[in-house]
N, C-alpha and C positions, 0 to 999 in steps of 0.2 A: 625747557627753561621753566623756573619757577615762577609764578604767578606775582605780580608786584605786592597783593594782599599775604602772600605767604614769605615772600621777602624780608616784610617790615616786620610781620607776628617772630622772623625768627632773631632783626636785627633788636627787636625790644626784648627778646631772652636775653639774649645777648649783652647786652646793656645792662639789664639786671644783675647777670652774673659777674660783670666788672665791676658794678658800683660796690660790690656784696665782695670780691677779692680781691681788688686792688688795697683797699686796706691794712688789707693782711700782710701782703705785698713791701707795701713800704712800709712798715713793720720792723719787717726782717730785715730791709735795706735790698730784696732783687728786684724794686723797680721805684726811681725818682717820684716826688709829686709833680713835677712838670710833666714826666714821662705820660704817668696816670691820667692826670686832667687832660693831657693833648689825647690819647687813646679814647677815651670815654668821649670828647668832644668830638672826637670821628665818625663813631657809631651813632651819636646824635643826630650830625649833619646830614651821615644815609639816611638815617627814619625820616629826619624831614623833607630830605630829599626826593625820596618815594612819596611819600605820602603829599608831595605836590603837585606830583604827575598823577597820581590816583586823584587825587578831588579836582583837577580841572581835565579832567577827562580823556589825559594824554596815553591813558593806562594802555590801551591800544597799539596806538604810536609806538611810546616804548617797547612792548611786550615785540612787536613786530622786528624793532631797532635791533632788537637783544637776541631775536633769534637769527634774523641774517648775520651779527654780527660774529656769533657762533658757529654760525656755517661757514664763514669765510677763512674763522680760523681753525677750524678743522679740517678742511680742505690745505689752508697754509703748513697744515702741522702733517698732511697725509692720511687723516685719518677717515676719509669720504673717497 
C-alpha cells in the first residue's frame, strides 16, 4: 500500500489536472458544471481527508487499517 504522503502528493495531481480539464470539458458539453464541481469537490475531501489522519498522527493507524484491509480482500477475492 501506498504511504498516506504519497496518496495525497498523487490526489493533489490529480486535482490539478481536473481543475486544468474540466473546463474544456464543459466546453464541449461531455461533462455538466454540477457534474464537475461535485468530482473536483471529491478529490478535495480525500486530500483533506488524509492529510487529517497524517497531522494528528493516525498515519500509522491508517496505514495498518489499509493493509489488513487489503489482506482480507485478497484472500475474499482468492488471490493469497
Amino acid at each position: 500500500m501506498k504511504t498516506l504522503d504519497e496518496q495525497v502528493a498523487s490526489l493533489k495531481r490529480e486535482l490539478a489536472l481536473r481543475v486544468r480539464i474540466y473546463p474544456k470539458w464543459i466546453a464541449k458539453g461531455t461533462m455538466s458544471q454540477h457534474k464537475a464541481e461535485h468530482e473536483i469537490d471529491c478529490v478535495r475531501d480525500a486530500i483533506t481527508s488524509l492529510e487529517t489522519f497524517r497531522n494528528i498522527g493516525a498515519r500509522d493507524v491508517y496505514e495498518a487499517q489499509m493493509d489488513l484491509a487489503i489482506e482480507k480482500a485478497k484472500k475474499e477475492a482468492g488471490l493469497l
